[in-house]
C-alpha positions as CSV (number, residue, x, y, z in Angstrom):
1,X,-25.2,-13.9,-28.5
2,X,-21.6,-14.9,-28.5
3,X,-18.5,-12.6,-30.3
4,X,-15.8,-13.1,-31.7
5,X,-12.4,-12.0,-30.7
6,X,-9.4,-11.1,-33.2
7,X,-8.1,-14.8,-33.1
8,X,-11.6,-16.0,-34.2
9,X,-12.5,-17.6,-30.9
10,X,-16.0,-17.0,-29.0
11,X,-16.3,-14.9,-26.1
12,X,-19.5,-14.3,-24.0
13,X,-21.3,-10.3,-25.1
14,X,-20.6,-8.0,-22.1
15,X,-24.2,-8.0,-20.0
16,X,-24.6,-3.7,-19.8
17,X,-24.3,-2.8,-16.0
18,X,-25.9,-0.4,-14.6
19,X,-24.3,2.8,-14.6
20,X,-21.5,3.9,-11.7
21,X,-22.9,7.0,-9.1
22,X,-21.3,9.8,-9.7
23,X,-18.4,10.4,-6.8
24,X,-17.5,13.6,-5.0
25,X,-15.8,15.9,-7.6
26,X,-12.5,17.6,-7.0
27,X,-11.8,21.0,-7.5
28,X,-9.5,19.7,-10.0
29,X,-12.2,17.8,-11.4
30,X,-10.8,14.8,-10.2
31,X,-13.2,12.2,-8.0
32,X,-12.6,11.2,-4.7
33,X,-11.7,7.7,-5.3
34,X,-8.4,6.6,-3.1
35,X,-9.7,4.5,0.1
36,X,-8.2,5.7,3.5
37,X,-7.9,2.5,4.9
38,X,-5.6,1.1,1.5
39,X,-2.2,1.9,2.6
40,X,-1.1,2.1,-1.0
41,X,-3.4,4.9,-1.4
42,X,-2.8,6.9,1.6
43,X,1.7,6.7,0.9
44,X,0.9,7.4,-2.9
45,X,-1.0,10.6,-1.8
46,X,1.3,11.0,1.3
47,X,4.4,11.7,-0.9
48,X,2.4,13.9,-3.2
49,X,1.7,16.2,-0.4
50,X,5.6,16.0,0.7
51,X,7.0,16.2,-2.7
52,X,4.4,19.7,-3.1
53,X,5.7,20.9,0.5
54,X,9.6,20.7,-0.4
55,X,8.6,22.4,-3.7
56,X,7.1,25.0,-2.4
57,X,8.7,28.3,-3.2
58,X,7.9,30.0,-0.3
59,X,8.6,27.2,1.7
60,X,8.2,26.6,4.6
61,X,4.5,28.5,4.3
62,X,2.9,25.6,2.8
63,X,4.4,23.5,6.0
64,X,3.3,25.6,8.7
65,X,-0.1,25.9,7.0
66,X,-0.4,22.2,7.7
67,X,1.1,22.3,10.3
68,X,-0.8,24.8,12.3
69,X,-4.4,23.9,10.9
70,X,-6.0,20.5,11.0
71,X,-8.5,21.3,8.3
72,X,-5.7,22.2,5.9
73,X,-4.0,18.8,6.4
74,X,-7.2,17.3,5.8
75,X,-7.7,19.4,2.5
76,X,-4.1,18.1,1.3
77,X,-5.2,14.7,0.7
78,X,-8.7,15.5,-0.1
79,X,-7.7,17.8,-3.2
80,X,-5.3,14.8,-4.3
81,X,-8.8,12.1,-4.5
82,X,-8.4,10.7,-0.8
83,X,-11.9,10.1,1.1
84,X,-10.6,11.1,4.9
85,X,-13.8,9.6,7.3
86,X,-14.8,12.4,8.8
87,X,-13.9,11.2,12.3
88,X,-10.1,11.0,11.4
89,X,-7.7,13.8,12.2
90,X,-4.8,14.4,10.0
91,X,-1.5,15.8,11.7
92,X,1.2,17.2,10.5
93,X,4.5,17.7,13.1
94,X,7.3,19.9,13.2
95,X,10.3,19.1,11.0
96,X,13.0,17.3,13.3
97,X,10.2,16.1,15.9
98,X,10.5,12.3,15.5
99,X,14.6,13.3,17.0
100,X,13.8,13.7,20.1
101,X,12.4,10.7,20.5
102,X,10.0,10.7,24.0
103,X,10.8,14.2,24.1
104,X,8.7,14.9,20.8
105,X,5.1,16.0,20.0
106,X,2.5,13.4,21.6
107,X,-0.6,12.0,20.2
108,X,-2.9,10.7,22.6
109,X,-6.1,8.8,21.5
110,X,-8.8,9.7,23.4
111,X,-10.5,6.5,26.0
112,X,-14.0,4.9,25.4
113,X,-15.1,5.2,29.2
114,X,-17.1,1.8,29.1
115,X,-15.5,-0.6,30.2
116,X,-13.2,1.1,32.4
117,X,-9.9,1.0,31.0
118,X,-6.7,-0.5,33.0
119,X,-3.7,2.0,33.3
120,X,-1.9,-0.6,30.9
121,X,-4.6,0.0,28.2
122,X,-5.0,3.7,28.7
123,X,-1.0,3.5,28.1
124,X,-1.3,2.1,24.9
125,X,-3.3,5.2,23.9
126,X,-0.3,7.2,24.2
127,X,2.3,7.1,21.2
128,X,5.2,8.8,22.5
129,X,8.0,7.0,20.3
130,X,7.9,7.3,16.7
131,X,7.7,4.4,14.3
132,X,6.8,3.6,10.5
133,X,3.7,2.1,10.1
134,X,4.3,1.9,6.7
């Protein structure tokens, strides 16, 4: 059956679909729903969490909680809808870090041991020098 829309014309009847599952709620009662991989995602929520962080009136508490607990950087995009895989870590540096350049924090990814890895590849595992990915 075909129906009309407000010019008169014909349009096809929406088939029903089936029904969405329900996502993980929020505390908020929000749904996780922002992908981790969509970079537009993952800045919207980024900035969230930075915007709450310099509004903080205690500040800097809400920093250092981030900053010195990996499950509480996870949380802050988690509360905010993001779906962080649960083999991703989420770190948080000290302000004035990315300053000193090769003298700053490291993150080192950790080496799959098969195949052995060349000493150029293991080096590639090591970010010392701070760039936007972005």
């Amino acid at each position: 059956m075909k129906t009309r829309d407000k010019y008169g014309a014909s349009k096809p009847k929406k088939a029903n679909s089936p029904k969405r599952k329900s996502r993980k709620s929020l505390r908020d009662g929000r749904e996780a729903s922002l992908d981790w991989g969509n970079v537009k995602h993952k800045t919207k929520v980024f900035l969230e969490i930075m915007r709450e962080i310099l509004e903080d009136p205690n500040y800097p508490a809400l920093a250092n909680e981030y900053l010195n607990s990996d499950a509480a950087a996870r949380q802050a995009f988690e509360r905010r809808g993001m779906k962080v895989p649960p083999d991703v870590k989420v770190v948080f540096l000290p302000p004035g870090d990315a300053d000193k350049l090769s003298a700053g924090s490291a993150v080192i990814q950790l080496p799959q041991r098969d195949p052995r890895p060349t000493d150029d590849e293991l080096s590639e595992l090591f970010v010392a020098n701070y760039h936007i990915v972005w």
